[in-house]
N, C-alpha and C positions, 0 to 999 in steps of 0.2 A: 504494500500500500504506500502512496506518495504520500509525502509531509508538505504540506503547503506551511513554510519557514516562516513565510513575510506575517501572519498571525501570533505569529513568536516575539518576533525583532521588534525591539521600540521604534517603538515611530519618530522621536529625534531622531535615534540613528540611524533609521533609513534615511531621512532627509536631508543630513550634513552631506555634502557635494564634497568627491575626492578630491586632493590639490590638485592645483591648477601649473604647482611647479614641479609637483613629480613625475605627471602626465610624459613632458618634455624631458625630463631627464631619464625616466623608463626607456623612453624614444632612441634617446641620445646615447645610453649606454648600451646597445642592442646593435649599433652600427658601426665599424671600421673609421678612423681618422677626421672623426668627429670634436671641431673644438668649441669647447662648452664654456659657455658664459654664462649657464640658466642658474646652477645652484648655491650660493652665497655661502662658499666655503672657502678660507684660507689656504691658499697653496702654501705657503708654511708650514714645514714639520713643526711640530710644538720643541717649544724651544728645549735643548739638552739638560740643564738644571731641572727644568719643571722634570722630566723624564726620569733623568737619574733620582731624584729624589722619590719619585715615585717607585720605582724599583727598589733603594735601598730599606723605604716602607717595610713593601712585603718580605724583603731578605729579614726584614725585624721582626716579620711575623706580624702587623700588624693588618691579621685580614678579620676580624672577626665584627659587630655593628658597633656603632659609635652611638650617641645620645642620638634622638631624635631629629633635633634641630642639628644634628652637627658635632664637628670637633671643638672644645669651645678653643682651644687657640685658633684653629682658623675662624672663628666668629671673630676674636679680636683683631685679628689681620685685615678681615673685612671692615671689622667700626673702624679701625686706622688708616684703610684702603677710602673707605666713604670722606672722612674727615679733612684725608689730604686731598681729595680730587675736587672733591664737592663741597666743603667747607658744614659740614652736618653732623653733629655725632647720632648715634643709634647704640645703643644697648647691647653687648654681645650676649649677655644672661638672656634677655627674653623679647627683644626688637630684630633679630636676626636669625633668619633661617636657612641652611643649605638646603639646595633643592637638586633634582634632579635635572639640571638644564634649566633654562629661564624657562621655558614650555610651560612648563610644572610652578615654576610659580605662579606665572600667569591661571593655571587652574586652577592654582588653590586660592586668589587674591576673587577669584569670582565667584567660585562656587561660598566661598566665605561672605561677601558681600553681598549677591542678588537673593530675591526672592523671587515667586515667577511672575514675570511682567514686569519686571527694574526695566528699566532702559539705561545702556552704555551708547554712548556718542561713541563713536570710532571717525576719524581723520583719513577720508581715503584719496588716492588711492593708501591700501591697507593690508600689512603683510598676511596670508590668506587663512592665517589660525584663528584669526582674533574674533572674528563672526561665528565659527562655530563654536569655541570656547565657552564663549558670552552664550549661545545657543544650550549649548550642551548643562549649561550652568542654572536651565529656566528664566533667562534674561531675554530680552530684544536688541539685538544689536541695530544702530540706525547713523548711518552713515553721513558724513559732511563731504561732501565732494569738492577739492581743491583744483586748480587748474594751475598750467606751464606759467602762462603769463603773469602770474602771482610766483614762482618759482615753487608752486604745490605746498605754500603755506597757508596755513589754518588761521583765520582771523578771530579776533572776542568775538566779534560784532557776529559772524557765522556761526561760531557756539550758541551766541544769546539767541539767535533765533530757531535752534533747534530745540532749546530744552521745554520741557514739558514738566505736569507735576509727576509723571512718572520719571522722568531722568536723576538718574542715582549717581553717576557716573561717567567720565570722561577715560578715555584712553587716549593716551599721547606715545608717539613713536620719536621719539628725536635722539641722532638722524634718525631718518628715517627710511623703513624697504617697502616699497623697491624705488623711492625718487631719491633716497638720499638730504632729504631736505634738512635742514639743520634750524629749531628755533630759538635765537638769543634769549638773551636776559630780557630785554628791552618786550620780546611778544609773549613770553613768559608771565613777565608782570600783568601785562593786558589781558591775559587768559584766565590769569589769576583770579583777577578781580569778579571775571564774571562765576569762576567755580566760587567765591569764597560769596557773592552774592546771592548765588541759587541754593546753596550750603551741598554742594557736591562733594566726590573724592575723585580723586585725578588716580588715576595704574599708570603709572611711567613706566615703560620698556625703554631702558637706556643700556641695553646688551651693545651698541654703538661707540659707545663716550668716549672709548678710549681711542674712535677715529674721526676724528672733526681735524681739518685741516688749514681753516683761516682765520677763525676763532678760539677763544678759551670757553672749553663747554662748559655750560650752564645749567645744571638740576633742577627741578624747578620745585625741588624739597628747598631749596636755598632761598628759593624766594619768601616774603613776608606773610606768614600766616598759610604757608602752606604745608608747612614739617607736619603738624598735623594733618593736612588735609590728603597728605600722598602714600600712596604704596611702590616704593622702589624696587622694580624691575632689572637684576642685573644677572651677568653672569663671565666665564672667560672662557667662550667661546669665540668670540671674534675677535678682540683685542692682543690676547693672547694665543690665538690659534690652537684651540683646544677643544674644536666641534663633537669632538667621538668621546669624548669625556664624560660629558654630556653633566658637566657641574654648571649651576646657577647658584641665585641666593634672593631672599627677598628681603627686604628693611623695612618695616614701621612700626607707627606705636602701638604699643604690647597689646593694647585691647584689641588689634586686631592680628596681630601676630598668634598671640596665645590661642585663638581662634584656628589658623590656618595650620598652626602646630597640631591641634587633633585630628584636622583630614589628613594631613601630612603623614600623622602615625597609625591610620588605619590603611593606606593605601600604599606607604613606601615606605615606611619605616627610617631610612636613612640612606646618603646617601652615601656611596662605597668607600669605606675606608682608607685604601691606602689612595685612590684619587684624592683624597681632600690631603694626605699629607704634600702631593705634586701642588694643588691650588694655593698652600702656604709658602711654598716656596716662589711660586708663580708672584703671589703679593709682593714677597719682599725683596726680591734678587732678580726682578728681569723687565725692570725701567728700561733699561738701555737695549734690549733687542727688541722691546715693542716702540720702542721708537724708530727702529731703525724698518722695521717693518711697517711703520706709519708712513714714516719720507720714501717708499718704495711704493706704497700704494697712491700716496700724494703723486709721484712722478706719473704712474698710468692713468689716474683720472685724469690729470692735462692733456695726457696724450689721447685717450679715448673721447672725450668730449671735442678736442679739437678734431681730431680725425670724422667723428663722426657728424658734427656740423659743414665740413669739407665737401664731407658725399652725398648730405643736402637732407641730411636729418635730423632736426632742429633737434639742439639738446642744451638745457638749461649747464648751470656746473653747478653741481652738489656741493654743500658745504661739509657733510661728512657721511660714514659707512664706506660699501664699496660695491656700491651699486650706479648708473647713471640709467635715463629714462626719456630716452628719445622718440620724438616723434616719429610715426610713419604714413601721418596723416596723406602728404603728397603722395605716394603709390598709388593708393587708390583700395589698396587691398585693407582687409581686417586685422586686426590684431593676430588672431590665432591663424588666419590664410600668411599672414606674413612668416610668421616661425616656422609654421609645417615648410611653405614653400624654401623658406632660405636652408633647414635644417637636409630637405632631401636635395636640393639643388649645389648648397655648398657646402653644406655636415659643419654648420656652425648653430650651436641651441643657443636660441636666447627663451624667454619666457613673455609669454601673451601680456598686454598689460590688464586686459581685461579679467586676469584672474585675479587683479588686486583692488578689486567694485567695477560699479562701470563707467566711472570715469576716468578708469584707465587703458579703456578704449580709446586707439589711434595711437597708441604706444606701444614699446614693448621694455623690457626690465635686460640690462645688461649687466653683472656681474664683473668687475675688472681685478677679481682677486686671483688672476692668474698670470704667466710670466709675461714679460712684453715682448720678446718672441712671440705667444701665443696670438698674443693680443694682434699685433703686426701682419699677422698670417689672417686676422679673424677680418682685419676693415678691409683688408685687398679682396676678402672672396665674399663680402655685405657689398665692399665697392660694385664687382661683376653680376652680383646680383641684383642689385637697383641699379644697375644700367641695361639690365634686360625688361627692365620695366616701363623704360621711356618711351 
């Protein structure tokens, strides 16, 4: 006898939509001499101290579960990590949490917060977890659509008009994926004002900070009357090139930490041991190779926005991550006609922009965290492909 499943399955979880960047990187890893731009991974071995350190962990024997929240010396590596970048302290006893990748904080910061029907404002375009998240959580995610010619920045005056008496919540990506946009102090403040006037809470994802390249970044926990008002978002996957790690953290005040600490110890328990001795090491011993992996990424986003406004596809310049978000409105074609086509025509994946809302249709999301070799190879065969198009 057949089992009719779909009777089974939540019906959230039928309805959360696969990503829209694994589609293309599925694609991508199935074909021969294919160069990939789709998935916002550091080409960066993670640096040799963070490594060694974590090796010598386990030669210590130290595999067995840690505290819930954490090692607490990496908790204070972290309050001293937050303190010197962001100028904020946090509590390592019970304001700070390791997580399993920023992913996971982001789950626990919602599933703790909404009840069903909260409304979160999301900033799009919008990297493509955050809607189901907020989804999966009992929430309404309800999107602010930004555009190029503003450089895909989120205005107060655009917040003030979305919120509602159901809006609970604000999510901010800065930078941010897949534009890259980076929001100062100065729009920070102005965004402020209107969370601290409708009495909101801001989710900061700032898994970025530590690649902003024309500015000094801004938290916008630093701003006035917002330490309270924010849940910090971080973690050292892209800063320090440690994707497979798969370590995050979250910061805030304990009333809401203590909270996210018990879904945290019903569903993960902790995060692995001797990783988190590599992420202590990570804090304190390796300034000087993430900077040098910062001015390395600095040099190919000049290169890649210049090169790609060249071949006549308008693209703003990011002020940080390491992504750019070029127009493809002139072709003619779609977002996702655009990728498939270039992907089988010249085996180079970028990502649809339409997978990140939809007013990141007429885009597509390019990655430049790979070599400049790569990259070099990548605008010559975008070049021949958008010259088959004229």
């Amino acid at each position: 006898m057949s089992v009719n499943y779909q009777t089974y399955l939540s019906e959230t979880a039928q309805k959360i939509q696969p990503s829209g960047i694994r589609k293309f990187f599925d694609l991508a890893s199935s074909m021969k001499g294919v160069i990939s731009l789709g998935v916002g991974e550091p080409d960066f071995i993670t640096p040799w101290n963070i490594r060694e350190a974590t090796i010598a962990s386990m030669e210590d024997g130290y595999t067995s579960y840690t505290a819930n929240a954490g090692l607490l010396e990496l908790r204070q590596e972290i309050s001293a990590y937050i303190d010197r970048r962001f100028h904020v302290h946090y509590d390592p006893s019970d304001q700070i949490i390791v997580t399993v990748g920023a992913s996971q904080a982001l789950d626990l910061a919602f599933r703790t917060l909404l009840n069903a029907g909260d409304e979160v404002l999301i900033v799009e375009p919008a990297f493509v977890s955050y809607a189901s998240l907020i989804t999966m959580a009992g929430g309404r995610p309800i999107p602010i659509s930004t555009n190029a010619e503003n450089g895909f920045k989120v205005t107060a005056e655009q917040i003030e008009k979305k919120v509602t008496n159901n809006t609970k919540a604000i999510l901010l990506c800065s930078p941010n994926n897949p534009t890259g946009t980076y929001l100062n102090a100065e729009e920070l403040t102005e965004i402020a004002e209107v969370v601290k006037r409708h009495d909101l809470i801001v989710v900061s994802d700032e898994i970025y900070a530590e690649l902003t390249y024309d500015e000094e970044y801004t938290s916008i926990t630093s701003v006035e009357g917002m330490y309270e008002r924010t849940i910090l978002i971080n973690g050292f996957s892209k800063g320090f090139a440690m994707t497979g790690w798969r370590l995050g953290f979250v910061a805030a005040p304990s009333e809401m930490t203590q909270v996210m600490l018990k879904l945290h110890q019903f569903t993960t328990m902790c995060a692995p041991h001797m990783l988190q001795h590599g992420a202590i090491e990570a804090l304190r011993n390796s300034d000087d190779v993430v900077d040098k992996m910062k001015s390395s990424y600095r040099r190919r986003r000049n290169y890649i926005v210049q090169s790609l406004n060249t071949i006549g596809l308008d693209c703003h310049t990011p002020g940080g991550a390491f992504y750019v978000f070029p127009s493809i409105k002139g072709t003619g074609l779609t977002s996702e006609q655009f990728a498939e086509q270039l992907l089988k025509q010249e085996k180079v994946a970028v990502v649809p922009g339409s997978a990140f809302g939809q007013c990141g249709e007429g885009y597509v999301r390019c990655s430049y965290a790979t070599s400049m070799e790569q990259l070099q190879e990548a605008m010559k065969r975008i070049q021949r492909f958008v010259d088959t198009l004229q």
